[in-house]
VOGU-3710 file (C-alpha; in Angstrom, 3 decimals, decimal comma):
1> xxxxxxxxxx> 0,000/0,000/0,000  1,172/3,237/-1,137  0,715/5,727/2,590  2,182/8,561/0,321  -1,458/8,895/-1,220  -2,622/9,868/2,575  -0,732/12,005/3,663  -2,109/15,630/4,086  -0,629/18,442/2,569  -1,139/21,309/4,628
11> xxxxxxxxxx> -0,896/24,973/3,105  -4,005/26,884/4,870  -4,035/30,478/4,542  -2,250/32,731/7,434  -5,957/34,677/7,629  -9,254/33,489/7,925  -10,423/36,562/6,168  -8,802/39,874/4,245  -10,740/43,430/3,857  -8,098/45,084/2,209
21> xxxxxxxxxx> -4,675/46,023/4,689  -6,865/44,581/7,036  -6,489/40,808/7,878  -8,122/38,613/10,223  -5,053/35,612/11,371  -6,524/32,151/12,057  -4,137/32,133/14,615  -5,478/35,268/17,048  -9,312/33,676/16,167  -7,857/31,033/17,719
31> xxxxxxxxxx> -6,786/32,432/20,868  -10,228/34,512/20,835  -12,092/31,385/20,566  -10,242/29,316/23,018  -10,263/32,509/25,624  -13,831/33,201/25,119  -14,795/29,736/25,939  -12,911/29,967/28,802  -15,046/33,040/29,934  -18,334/31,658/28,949
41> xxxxxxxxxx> -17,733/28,063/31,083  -16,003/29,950/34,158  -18,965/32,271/33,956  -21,306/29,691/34,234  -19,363/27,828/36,732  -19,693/30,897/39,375  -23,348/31,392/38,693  -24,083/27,919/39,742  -21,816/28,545/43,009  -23,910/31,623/43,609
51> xxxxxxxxxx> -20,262/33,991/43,080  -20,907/37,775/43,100  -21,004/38,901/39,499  -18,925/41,690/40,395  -16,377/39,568/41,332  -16,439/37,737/38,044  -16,031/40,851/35,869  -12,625/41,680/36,648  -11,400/37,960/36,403  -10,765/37,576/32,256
61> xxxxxxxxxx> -8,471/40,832/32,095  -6,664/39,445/34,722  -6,453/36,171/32,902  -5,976/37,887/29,399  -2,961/39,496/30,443  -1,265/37,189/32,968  -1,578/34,411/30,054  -0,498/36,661/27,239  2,824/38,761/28,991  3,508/35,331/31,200
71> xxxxxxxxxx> 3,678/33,185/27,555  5,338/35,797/25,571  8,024/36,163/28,521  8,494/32,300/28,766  9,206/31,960/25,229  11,821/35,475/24,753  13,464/34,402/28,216  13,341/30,280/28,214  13,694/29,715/24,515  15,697/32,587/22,917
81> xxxxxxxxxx> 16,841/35,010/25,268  20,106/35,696/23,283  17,910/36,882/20,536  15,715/38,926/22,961  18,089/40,591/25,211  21,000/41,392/22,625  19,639/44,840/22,576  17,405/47,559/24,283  15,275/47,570/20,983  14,831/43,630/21,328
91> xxxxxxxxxx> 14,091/43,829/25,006  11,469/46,710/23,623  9,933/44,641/21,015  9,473/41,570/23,552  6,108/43,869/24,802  4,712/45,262/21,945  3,912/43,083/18,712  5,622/45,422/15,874  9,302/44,448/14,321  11,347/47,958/14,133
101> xxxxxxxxxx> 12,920/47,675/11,007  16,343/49,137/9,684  15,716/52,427/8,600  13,965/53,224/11,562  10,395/52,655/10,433  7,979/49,566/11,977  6,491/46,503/10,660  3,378/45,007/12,928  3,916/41,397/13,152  1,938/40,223/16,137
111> xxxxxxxxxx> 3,296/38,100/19,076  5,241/36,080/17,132  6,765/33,643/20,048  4,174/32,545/23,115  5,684/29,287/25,402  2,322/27,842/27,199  4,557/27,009/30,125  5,396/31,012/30,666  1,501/31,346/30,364  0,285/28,939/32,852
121> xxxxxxxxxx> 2,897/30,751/34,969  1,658/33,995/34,410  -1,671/32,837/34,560  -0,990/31,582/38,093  0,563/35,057/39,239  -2,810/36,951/37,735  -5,058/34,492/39,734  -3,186/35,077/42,845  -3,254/38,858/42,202  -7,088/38,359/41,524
131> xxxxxxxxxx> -7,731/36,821/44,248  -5,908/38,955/46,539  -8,267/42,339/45,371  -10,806/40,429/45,309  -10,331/38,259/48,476  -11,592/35,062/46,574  -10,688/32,001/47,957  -7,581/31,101/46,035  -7,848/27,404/45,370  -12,178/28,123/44,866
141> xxxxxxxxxx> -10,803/30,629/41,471  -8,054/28,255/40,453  -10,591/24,929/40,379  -12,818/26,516/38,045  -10,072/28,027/35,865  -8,412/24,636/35,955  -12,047/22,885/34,334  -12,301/25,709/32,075  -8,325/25,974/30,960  -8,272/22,522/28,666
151> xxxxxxxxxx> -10,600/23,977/25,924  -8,395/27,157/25,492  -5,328/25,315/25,297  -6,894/22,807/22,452  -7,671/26,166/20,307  -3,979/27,533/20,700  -2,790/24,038/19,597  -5,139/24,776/16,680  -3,700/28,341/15,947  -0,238/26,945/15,965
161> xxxxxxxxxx> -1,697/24,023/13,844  -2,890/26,977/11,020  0,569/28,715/11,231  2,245/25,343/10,784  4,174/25,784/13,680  5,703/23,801/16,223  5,616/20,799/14,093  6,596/17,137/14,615  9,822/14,598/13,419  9,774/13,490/10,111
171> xxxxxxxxxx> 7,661/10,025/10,106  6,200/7,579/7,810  2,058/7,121/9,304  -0,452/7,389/7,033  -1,624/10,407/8,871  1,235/12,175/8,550  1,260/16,172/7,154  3,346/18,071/5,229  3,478/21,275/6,085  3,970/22,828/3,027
181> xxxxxxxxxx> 3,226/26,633/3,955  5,687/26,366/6,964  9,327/27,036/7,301  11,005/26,483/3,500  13,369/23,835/5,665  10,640/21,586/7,135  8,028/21,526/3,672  7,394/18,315/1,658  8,816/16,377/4,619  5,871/14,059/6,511
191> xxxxxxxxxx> 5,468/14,914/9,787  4,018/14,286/12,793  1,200/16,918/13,855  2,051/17,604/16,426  -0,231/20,221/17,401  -3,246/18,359/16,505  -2,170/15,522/18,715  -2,202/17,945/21,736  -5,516/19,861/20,918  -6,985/16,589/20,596
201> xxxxxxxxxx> -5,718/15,667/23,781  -6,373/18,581/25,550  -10,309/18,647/24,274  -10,407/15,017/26,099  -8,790/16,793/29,372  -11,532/19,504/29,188  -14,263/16,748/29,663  -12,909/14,420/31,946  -12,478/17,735/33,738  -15,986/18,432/33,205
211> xxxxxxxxxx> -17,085/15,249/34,048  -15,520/15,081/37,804  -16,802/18,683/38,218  -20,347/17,006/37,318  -19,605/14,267/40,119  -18,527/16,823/42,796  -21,599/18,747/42,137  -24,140/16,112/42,383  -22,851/14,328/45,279  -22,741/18,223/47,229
221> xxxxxxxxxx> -26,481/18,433/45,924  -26,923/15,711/47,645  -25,450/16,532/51,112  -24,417/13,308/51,900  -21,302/13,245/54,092  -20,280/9,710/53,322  -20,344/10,146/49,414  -18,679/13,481/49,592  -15,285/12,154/50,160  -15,686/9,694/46,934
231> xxxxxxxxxx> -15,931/13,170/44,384  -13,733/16,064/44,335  -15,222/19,184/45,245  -14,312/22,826/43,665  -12,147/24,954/46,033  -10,384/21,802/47,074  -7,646/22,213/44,401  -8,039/18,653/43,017  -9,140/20,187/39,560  -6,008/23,023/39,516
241> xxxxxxxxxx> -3,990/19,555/40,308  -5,966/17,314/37,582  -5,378/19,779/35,174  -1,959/20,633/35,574  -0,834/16,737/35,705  -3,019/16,084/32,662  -1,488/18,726/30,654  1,891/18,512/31,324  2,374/14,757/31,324  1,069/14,660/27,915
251> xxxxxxxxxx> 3,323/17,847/27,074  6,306/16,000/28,583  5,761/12,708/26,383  4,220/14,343/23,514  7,685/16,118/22,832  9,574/13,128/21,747  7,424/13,476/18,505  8,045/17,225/17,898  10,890/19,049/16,256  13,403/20,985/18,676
261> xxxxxxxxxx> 12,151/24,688/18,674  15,665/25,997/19,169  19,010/25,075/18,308  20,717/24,462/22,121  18,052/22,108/22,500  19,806/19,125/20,103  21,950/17,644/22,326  19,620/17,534/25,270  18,891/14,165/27,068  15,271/16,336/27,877
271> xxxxxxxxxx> 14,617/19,560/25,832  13,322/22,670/27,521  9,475/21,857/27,178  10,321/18,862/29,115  12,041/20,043/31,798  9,704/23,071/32,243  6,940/20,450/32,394  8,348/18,009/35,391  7,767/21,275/38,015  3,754/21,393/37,196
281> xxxxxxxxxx> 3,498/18,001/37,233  4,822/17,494/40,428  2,942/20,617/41,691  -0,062/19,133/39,924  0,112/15,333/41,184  0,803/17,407/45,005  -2,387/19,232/44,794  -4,430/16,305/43,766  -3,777/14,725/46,878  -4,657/18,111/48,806
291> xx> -8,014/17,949/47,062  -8,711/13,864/47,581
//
């Protein structure tokens, strides 16, 4: 059997849509998608635990930035950060998404660069800073951010699936894509896709998530003290612990099929993704046990 006849040759568009200069990226619907999600489940999550809607309001800017300056950091700082600190107009361009070019005029070329381990990071520093304005409970916030978090990273997997980025080895199954509108380098070479193995993955974390939040819930519906120890229960920090394990198991194992991102990485017995991953899942398999 020829498996050359099914492989998928994958050249998609950078933008979902063009009105003249103006261009909508598949990659930032993405992110909207995944984020708004995000705010639409959490949302619902504190109206069924009877949470102040005041205190909800202020809780996706806090996520929106902690998530976007804590992944744009990780990637500059943990991936590249002789590229990013060689100069004071590097350092500059680290925080705002415009290239400034040689003759002194700019270029906008979006946040080209985001490492999910800088955002969970940052993510976790916005929560905290959330909670303490708000004086939420901090393990009640990061439960329901943990159920919600899954879905939004399967749509950034997605977005860096359209941009044909952070692609896998070279491979020989059937399924394999050729990412012919990526880097000149990788094209016409199968690969493994990598991205859509995680955003699959991470849309299956999402409802298991859901599914012990659904378990917690009914057996606290039904008050019964026994039963109440055989569910996990938001504010415990099981979920925040579920989710982080989850994630960043896969992320550890899943990297054996991926290219390296950067060039110190080659001759690593783990690459950075993999060592950036062992501290939340450690942190993650800790606060499990906290919540069971």
């Amino acid at each position: 059997m020829n498996y050359e006849l099914l492989y998928i040759v994958w050249a998609p568009s950078e933008y979902m849509f063009r009105i003249g200069n103006f261009g909508v990226r598949w990659y930032s619907m993405c992110w909207l998608v995944g984020l708004a999600l995000a705010y639409f489940i959490v949302k619902r999550l504190y109206k069924e635990q009877k949470v102040k809607d005041e205190l909800f309001d202020p809780l996706f800017i806090y996520c929106f930035f902690g998530i976007l300056i804590g992944a744009r950091l990780g990637h500059c700082l943990f991936y590249e950060p002789d590229v990013w600190l060689s100069s004071w107009q590097r350092v500059f361009e680290i925080f705002v998404p415009v290239r400034i070019l040689a003759d002194g005029s700019w270029k906008f070329v979006g946040y080209q660069g985001l490492a999910s381990h800088g955002g969970t990071l940052g993510l976790m520093i916005a929560l905290w800073l959330y909670c303490r304005n708000t004086k939420m409970n901090i393990w009640h916030v990061l439960d329901n951010i943990a159920i919600a978090t899954p879905i939004t990273a399967c749509f950034i997997r997605l977005g860096n699936l359209m941009n044909s980025e952070i692609v896998g080895k070279v491979t020989d199954v059937p399924w394999a894509f050729i990412f012919a509108a990526g880097d000149p380098v990788i094209a016409h070479q199968p690969r493994h896709p990598g991205q859509l193995y995680e955003a699959i993955a991470y849309f299956i974390f999402f409802f298991i998530g859901w599914w012990f939040y659904q378990k917690g819930k009914r057996v606290g519906e039904k008050a019964d003290r026994k039963s109440v120890f055989s569910a996990p229960q938001v504010g415990s920090g099981f979920f925040f612990g579920l989710c982080l394990t989850l994630i960043f198991t896969f992320r550890f194992f899943i990297e054996y099929t991926k290219e390296v991102q950067v060039d110190f990485e080659s001759g690593m017995f783990f690459n950075m993704g993999q060592l950036l991953s062992l501290p939340f899942i450690i942190l993650g398999i800790m606060c499990m046990k906290k919540g069971k």
